[in-house]
KEKE-3310 file (N, C-alpha, C; in steps of 0.2 Angstrom, whole numbers, plus 5000, padded with zeros to 4 digits):
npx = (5004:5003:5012:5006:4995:4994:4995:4985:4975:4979:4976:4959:4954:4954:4941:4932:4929:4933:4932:4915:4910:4893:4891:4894:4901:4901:4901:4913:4922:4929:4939:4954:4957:4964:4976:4973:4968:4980:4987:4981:4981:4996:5000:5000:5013:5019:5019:5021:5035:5042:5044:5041:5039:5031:5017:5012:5001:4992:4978:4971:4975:4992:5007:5019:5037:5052:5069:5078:5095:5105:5113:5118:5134:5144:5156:5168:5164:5164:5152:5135:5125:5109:5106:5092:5087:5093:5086:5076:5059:5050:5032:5022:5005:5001:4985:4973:4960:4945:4941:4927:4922:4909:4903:4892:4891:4887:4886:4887:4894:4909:4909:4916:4929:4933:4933:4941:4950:4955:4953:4964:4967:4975:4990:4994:5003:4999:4985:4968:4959:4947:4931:4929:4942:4945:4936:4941:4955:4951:4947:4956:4967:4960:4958:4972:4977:4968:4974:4988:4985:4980:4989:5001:4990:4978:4965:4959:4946:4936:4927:4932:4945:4963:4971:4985:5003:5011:4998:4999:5013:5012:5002:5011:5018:5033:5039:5053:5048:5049:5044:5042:5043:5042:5029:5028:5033:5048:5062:5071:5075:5073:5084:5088:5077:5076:5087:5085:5076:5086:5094:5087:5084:5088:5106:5107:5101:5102:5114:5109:5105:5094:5086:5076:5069:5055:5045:5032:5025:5026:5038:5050:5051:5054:5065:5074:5074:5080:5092:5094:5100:5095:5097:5105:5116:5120:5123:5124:5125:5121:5118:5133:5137:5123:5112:5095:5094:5099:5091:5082:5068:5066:5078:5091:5092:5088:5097:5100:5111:5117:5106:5093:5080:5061:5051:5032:5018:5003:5007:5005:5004:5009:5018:5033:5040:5056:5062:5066:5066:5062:5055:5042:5027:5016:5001:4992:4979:4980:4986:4982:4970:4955:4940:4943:4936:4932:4920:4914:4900:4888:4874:4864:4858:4850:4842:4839:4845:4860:4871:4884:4892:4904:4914:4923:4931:4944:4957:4968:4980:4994:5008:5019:5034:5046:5041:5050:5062:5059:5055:5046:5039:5031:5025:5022)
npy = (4994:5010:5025:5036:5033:5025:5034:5043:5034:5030:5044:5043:5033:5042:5049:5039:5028:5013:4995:4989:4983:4987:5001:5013:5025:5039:5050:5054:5067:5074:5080:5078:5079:5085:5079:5063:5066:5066:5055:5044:5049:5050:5037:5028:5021:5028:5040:5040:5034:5048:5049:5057:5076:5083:5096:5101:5111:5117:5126:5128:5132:5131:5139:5133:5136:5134:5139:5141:5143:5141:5148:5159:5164:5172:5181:5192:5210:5228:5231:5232:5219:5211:5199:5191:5186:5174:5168:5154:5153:5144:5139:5129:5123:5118:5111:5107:5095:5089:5079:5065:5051:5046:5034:5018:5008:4992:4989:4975:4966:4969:4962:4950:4950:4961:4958:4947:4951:4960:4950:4945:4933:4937:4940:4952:4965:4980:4985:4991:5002:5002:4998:5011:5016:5005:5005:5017:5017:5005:5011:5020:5017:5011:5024:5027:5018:5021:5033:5031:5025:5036:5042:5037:5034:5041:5046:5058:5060:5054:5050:5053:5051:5059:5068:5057:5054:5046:5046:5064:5063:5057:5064:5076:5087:5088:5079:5065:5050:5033:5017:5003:4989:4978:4966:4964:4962:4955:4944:4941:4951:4965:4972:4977:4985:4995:4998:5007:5017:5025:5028:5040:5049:5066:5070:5084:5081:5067:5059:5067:5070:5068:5058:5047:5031:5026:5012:4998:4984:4973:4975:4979:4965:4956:4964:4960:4948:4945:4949:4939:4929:4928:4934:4936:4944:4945:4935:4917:4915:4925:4939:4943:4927:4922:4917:4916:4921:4932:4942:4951:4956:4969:4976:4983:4996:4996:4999:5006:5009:5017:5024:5026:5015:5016:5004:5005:5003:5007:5012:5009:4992:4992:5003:5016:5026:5039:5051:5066:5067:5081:5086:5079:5083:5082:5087:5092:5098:5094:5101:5113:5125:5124:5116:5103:5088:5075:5061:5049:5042:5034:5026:5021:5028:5037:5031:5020:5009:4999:5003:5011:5026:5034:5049:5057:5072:5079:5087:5085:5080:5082:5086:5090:5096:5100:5094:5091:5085:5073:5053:5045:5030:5015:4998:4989)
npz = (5000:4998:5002:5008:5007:5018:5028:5025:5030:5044:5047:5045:5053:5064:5061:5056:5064:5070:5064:5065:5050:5048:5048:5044:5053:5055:5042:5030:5026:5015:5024:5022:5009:4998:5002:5000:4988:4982:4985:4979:4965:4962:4965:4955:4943:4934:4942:4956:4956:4950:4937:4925:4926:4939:4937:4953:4956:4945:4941:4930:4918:4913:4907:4898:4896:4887:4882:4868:4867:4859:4852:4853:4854:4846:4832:4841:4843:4844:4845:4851:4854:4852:4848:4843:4836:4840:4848:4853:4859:4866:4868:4876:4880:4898:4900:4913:4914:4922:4930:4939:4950:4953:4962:4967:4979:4986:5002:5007:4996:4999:5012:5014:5009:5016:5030:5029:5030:5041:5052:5048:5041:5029:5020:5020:5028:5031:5038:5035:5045:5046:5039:5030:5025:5020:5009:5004:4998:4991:4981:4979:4974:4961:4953:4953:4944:4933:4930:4927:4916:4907:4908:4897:4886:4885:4875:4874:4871:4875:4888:4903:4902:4897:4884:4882:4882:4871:4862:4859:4856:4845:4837:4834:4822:4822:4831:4833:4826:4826:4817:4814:4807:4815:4823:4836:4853:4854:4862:4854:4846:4851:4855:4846:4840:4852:4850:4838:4843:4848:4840:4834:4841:4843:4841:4851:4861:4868:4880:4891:4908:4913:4904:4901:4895:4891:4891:4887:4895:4890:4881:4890:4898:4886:4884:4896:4897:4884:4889:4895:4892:4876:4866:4851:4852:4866:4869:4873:4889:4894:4905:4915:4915:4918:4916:4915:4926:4931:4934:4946:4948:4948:4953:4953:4941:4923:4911:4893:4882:4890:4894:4905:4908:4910:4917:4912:4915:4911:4897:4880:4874:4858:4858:4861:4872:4872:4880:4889:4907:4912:4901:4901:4905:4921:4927:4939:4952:4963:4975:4975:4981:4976:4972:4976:4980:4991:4997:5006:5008:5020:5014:5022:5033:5027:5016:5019:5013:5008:5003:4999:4994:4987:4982:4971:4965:4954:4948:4929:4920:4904:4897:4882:4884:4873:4859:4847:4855:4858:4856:4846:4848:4836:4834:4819)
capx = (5000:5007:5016:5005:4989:4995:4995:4978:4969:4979:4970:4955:4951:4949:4934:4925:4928:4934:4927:4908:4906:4886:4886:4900:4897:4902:4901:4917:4917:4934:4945:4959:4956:4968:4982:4969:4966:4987:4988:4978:4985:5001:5002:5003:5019:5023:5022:5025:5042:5045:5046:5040:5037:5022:5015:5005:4996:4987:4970:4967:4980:4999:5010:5028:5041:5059:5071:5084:5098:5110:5116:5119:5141:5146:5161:5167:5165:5164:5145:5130:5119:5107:5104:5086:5086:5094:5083:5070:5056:5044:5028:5017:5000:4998:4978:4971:4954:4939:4936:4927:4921:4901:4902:4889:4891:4883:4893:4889:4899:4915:4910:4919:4935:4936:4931:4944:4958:4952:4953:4970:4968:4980:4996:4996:5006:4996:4978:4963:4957:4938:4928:4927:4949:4945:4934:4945:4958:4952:4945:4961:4970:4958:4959:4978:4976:4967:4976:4993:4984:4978:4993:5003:4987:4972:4965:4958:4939:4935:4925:4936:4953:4965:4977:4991:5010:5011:4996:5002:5019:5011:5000:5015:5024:5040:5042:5053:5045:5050:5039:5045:5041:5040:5023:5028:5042:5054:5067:5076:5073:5071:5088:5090:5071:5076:5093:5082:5074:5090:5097:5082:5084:5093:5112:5107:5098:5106:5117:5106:5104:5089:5084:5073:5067:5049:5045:5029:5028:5030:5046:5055:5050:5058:5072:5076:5074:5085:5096:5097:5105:5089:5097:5111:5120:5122:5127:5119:5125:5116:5121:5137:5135:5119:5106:5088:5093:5102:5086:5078:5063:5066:5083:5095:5088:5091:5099:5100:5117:5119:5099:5087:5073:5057:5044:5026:5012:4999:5009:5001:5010:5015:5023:5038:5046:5061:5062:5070:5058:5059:5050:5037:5024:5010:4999:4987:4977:4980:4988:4978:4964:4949:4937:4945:4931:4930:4917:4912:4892:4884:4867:4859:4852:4848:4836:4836:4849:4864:4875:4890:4893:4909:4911:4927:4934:4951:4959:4973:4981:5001:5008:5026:5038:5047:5040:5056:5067:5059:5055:5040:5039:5026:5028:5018)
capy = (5000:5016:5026:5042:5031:5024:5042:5044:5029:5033:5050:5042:5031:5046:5052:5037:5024:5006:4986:4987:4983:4987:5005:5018:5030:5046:5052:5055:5074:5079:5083:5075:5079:5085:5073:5058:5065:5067:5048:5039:5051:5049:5030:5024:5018:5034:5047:5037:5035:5052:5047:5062:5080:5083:5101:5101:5118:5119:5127:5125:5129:5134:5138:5128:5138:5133:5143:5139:5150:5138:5154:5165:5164:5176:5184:5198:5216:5233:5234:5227:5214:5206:5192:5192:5179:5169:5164:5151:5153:5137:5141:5126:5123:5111:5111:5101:5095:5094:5071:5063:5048:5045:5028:5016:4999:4989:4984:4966:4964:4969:4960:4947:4954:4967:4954:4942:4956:4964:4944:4944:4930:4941:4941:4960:4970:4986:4982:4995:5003:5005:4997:5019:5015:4999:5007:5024:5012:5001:5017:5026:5008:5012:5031:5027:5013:5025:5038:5028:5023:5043:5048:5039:5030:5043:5049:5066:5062:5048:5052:5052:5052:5067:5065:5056:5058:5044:5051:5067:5066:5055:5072:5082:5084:5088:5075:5061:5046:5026:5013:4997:4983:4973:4966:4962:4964:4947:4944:4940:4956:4971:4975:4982:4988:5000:5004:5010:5022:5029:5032:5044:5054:5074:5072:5086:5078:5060:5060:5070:5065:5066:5055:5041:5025:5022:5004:4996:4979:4968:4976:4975:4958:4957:4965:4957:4943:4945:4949:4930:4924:4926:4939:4936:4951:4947:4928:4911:4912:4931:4945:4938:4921:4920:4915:4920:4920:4937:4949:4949:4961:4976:4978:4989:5002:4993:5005:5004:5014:5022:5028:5024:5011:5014:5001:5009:4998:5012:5012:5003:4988:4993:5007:5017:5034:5043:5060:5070:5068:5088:5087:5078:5088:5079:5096:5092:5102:5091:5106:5121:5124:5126:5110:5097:5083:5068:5059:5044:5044:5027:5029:5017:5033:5041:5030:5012:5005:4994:5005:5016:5032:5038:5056:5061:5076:5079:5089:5080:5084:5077:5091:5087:5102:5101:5087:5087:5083:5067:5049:5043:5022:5010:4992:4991)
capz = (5000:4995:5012:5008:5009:5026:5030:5027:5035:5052:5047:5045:5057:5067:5060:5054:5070:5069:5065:5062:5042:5047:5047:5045:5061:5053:5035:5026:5018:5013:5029:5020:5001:4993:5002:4998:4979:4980:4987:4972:4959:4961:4968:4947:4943:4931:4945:4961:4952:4948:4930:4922:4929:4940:4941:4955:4958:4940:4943:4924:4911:4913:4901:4900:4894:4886:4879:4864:4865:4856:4842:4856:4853:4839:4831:4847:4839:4846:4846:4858:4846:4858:4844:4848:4830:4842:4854:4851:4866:4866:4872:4876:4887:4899:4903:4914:4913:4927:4932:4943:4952:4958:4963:4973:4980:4991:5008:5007:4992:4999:5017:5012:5008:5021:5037:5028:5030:5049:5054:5048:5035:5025:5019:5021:5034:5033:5038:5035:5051:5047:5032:5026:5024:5014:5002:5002:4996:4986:4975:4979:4970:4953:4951:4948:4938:4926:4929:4923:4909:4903:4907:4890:4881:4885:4869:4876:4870:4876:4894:4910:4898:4897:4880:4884:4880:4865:4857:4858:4853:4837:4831:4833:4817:4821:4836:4832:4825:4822:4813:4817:4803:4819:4825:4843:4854:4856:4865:4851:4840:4855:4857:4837:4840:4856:4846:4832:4844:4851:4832:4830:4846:4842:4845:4858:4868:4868:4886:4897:4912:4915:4900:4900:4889:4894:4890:4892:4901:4885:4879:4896:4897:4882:4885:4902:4895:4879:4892:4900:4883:4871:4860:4849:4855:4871:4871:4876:4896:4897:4911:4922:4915:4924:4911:4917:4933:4932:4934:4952:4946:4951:4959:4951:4936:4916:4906:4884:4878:4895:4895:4912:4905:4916:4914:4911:4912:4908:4891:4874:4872:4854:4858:4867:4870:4871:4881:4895:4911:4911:4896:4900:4911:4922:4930:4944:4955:4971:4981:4976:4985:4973:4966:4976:4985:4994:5000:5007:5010:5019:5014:5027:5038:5021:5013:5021:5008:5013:5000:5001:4989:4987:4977:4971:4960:4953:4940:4929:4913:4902:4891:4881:4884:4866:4853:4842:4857:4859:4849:4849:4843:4837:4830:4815)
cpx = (5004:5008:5008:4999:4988:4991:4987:4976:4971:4973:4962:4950:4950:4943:4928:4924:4931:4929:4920:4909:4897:4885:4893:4899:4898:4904:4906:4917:4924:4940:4951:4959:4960:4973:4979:4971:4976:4989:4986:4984:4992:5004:5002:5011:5024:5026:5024:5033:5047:5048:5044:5040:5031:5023:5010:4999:4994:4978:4967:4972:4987:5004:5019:5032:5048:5062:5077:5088:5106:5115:5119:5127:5139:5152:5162:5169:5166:5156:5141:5124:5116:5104:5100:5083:5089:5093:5077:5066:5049:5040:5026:5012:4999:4991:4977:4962:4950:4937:4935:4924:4914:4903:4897:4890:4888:4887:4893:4892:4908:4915:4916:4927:4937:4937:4939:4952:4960:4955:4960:4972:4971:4985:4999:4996:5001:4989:4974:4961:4950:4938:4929:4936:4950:4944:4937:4951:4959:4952:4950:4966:4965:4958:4968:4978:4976:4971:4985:4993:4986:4985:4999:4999:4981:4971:4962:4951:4934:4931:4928:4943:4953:4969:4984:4998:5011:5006:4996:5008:5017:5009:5005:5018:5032:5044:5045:5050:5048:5045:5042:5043:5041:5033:5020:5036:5045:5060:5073:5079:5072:5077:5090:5084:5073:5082:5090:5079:5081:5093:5092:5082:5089:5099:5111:5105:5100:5112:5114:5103:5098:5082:5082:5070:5061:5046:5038:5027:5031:5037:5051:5053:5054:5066:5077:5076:5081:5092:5099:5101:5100:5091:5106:5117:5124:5125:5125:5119:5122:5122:5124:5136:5128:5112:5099:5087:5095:5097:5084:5071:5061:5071:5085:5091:5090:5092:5098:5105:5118:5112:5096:5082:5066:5052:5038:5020:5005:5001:5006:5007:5013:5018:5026:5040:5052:5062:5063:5064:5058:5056:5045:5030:5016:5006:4991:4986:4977:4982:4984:4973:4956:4949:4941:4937:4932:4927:4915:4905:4890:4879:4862:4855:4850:4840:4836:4842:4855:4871:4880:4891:4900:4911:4920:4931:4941:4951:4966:4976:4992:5000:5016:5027:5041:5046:5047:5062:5065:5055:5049:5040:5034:5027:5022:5013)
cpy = (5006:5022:5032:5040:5028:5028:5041:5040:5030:5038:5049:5039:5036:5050:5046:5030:5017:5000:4986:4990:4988:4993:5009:5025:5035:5047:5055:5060:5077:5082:5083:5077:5079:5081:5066:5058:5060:5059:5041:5041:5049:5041:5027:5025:5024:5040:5045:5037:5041:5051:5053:5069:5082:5093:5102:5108:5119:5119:5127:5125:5134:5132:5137:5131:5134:5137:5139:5144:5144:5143:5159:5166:5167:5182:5191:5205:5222:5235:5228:5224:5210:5200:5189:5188:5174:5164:5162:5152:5149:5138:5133:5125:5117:5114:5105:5100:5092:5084:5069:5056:5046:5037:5024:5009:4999:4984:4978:4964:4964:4966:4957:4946:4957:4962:4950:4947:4959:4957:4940:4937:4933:4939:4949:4964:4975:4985:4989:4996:5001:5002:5004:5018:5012:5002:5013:5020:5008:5008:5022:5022:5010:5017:5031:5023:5017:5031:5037:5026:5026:5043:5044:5039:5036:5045:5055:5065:5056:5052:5048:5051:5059:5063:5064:5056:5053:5047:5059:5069:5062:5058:5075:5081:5086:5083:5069:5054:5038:5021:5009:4993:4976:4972:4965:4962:4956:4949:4944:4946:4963:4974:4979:4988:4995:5003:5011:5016:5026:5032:5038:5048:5060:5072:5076:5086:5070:5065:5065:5067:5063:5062:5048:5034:5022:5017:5002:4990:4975:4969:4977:4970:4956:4957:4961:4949:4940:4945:4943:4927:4924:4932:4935:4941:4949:4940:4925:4911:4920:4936:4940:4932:4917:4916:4918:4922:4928:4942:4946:4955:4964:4977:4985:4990:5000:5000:5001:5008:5019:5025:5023:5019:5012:5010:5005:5006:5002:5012:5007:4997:4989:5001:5009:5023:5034:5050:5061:5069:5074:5091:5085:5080:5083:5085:5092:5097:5098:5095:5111:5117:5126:5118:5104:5093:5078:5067:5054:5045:5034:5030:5025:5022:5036:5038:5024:5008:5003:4996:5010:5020:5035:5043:5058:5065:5080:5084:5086:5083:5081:5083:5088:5095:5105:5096:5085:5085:5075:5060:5047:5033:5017:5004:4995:4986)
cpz = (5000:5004:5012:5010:5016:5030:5032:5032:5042:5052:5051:5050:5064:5066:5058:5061:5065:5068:5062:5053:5040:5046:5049:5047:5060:5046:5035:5022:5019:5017:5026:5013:4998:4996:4998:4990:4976:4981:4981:4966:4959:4966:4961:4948:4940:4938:4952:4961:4953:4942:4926:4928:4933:4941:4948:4959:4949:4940:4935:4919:4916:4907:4901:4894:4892:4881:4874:4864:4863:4852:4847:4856:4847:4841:4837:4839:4845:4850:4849:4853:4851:4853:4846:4840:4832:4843:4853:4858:4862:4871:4871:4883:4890:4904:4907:4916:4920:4927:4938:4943:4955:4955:4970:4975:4986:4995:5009:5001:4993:5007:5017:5013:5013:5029:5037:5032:5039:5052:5052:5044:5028:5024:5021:5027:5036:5032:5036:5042:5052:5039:5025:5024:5019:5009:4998:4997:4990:4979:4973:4972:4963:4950:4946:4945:4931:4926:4926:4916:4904:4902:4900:4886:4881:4879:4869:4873:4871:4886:4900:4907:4897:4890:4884:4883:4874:4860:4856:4854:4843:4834:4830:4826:4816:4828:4830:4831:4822:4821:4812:4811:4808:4822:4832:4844:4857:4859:4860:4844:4844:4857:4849:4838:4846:4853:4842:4835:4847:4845:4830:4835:4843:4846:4852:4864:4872:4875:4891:4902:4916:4908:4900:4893:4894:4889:4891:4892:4896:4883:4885:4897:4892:4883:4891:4900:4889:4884:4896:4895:4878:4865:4858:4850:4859:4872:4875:4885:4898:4902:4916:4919:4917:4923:4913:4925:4935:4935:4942:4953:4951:4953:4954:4941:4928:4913:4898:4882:4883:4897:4898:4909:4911:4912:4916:4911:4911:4900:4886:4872:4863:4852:4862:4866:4874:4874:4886:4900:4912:4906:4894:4908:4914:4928:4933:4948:4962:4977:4981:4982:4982:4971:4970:4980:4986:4996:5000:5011:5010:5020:5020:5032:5036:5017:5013:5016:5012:5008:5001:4994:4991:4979:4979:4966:4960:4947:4937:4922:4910:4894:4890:4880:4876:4862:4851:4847:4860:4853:4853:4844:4844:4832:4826:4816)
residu = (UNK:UNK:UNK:UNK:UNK:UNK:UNK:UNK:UNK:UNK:UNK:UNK:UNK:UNK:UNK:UNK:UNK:UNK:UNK:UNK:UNK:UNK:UNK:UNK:UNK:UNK:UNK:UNK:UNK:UNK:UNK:UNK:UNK:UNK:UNK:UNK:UNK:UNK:UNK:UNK:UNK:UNK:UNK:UNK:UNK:UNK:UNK:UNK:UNK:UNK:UNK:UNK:UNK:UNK:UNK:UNK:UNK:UNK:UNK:UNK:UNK:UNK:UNK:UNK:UNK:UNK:UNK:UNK:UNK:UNK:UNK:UNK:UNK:UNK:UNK:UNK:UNK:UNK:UNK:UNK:UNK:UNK:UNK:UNK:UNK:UNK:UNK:UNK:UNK:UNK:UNK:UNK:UNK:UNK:UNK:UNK:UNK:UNK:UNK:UNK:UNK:UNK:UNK:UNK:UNK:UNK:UNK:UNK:UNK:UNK:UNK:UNK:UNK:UNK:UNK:UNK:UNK:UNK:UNK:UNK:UNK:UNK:UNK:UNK:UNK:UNK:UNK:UNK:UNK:UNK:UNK:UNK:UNK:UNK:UNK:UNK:UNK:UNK:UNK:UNK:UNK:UNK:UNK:UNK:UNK:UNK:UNK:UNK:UNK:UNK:UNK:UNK:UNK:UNK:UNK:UNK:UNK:UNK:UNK:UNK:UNK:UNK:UNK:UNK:UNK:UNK:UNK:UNK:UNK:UNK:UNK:UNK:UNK:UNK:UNK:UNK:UNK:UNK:UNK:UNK:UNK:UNK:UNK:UNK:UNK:UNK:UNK:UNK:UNK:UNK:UNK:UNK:UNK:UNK:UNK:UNK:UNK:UNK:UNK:UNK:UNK:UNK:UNK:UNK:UNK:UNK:UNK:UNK:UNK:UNK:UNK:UNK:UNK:UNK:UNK:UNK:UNK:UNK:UNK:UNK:UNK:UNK:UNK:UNK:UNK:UNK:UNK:UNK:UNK:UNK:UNK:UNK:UNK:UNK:UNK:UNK:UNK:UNK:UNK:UNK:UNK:UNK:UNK:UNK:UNK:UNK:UNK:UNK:UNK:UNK:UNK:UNK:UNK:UNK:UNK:UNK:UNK:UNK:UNK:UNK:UNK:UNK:UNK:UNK:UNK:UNK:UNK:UNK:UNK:UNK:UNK:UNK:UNK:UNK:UNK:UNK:UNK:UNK:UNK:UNK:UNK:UNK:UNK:UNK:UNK:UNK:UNK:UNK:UNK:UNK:UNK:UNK:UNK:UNK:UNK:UNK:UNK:UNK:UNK:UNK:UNK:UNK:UNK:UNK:UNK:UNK:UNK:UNK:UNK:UNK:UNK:UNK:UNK:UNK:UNK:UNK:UNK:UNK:UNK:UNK:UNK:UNK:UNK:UNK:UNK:UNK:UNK:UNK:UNK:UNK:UNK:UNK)
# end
């Protein structure tokens, strides 16, 4: 369970009481909003990470500057030339748009589950305080699901997606682009395929150190694999001699020609990018203080039902800083 959500349900369980599944003794309205909102949102694997940049005070749009002053050196003279044809200034917007949550269930569907976990037939360390924990939780647990999805695959019109950073960088037309004759990614054929995105990257941006290889899960599979002895490159006994034994998933960070690989499981499996995580912008309103809500509403004192309402509004949004500094790749 993610630490920040810990956080909360200590929180929590001051206000909504412990144990009884039968009736949650205090309506849930928000005390905690924006850390909650901020607990879901960023418990995906992108921004947990810190794999891209998060803005987090965007009340609707903000505009992401960068400057080119590449031209600024010239021949020394006598006179003052502020070479104002030097300086490229890259405007772009990152907006963020307006989702939420109305959801209702009925508490004897997660009896089950929640009794099973209270009663310590679990494997898991960090128990829920209060039935009001579990559901904050689970729901905290699906917001970043989706919200790891949006943030490379959303296609911006589709209801409850924002556009994502592959469809994005594929309208642009001056991002870098590779078109694979590959149909899937192998073990045996992914170490040419991640070459071919690094040969497309701008010299300038090649070695920065804040430069990543977002993957998503099939092509690090792939890769970590090829890397046991399944590529020809690397030789039948793999990483160390070790064969498949080498990788202990997760430890130490796979790189590709000296560039970070994160894996992305919100990413389309046929595709993958290439770009500085300063250039890639992820803009929440999880700190301000406008438009944030949560709530958890058991209706059983309301209108006899044996359901629970949970209501929550966020704003979200994924803008790329400069298109042509990054690669965008799709097998065919």
């Amino acid at each position: 369970m993610n630490k920040n959500l810990r956080n909360r349900n200590v929180a929590l369980r001051d206000i909504t009481g412990s144990g009884s599944i039968g009736n949650i003794s205090t309506t849930y309205e928000g005390v905690f909003a924006g850390e909650w909102i901020a607990a879901a949102l960023l418990s995906g694997t992108t921004l947990d990470k810190g794999l891209v940049t998060i803005k987090p005070n965007v009340k609707y749009k903000e505009v992401i500057k960068k400057l080119d002053m590449s031209n600024i050196v010239v021949d020394g003279s006598c006179d003052f030339d502020p070479t104002l044809d030097a300086i490229d200034l890259e405007q772009r917007v990152l907006e963020v748009g307006n989702y939420q949550v109305n959801l209702q269930v009925c508490k004897a569907d997660f009896e089950t589950d929640y009794l099973a976990l209270e009663q310590g037939a679990s494997a898991f360390v960090d128990l829920p305080g209060s039935f009001a924990d579990y559901m904050l939780g689970h729901v905290a647990a699906k917001i970043a699901e989706k919200v790891e999805q949006n943030i490379w695959n959303g296609d911006g019109t589709t209801s409850g997606q924002f556009q994502g950073f592959v469809p994005k960088l594929l309208a642009e037309a001056n991002s870098q682009k590779v078109v694979s004759s590959e149909t899937a990614w192998a073990s045996s054929t992914v170490i040419a395929e991640l070459g071919s995105i690094v040969d497309a990257l701008l010299p300038a941006v090649y070695g920065k150190e804040d430069l990543w290889l977002y993957l998503p899960t099939a092509a690090y599979k792939a890769y970590v694999r090829a890397l046991g002895g399944f590529a020809a490159q690397v030789g039948s006994n793999g990483v160390d001699a070790r064969g498949t034994m080498w990788y202990s998933n997760g430890g130490a960070t796979l790189t590709f020609d000296g560039i970070q690989i994160a894996m992305c499981p919100g990413m389309p499996t046929s595709n993958a990018v290439l770009a500085e995580k300063s250039n890639l912008f992820f803009g929440t309103s999880v700190l301000a203080d406008i438009n944030q809500t949560v709530k958890l509403l058991d209706m059983s004192d309301l209108d006899g039902s044996n359901n629970v309402r949970v209501i929550c509004r966020f704003f979200a949004g994924c803008q790329v800083g400069v298109p042509k500094d990054a690669v965008v790749y799709s097998l065919s």
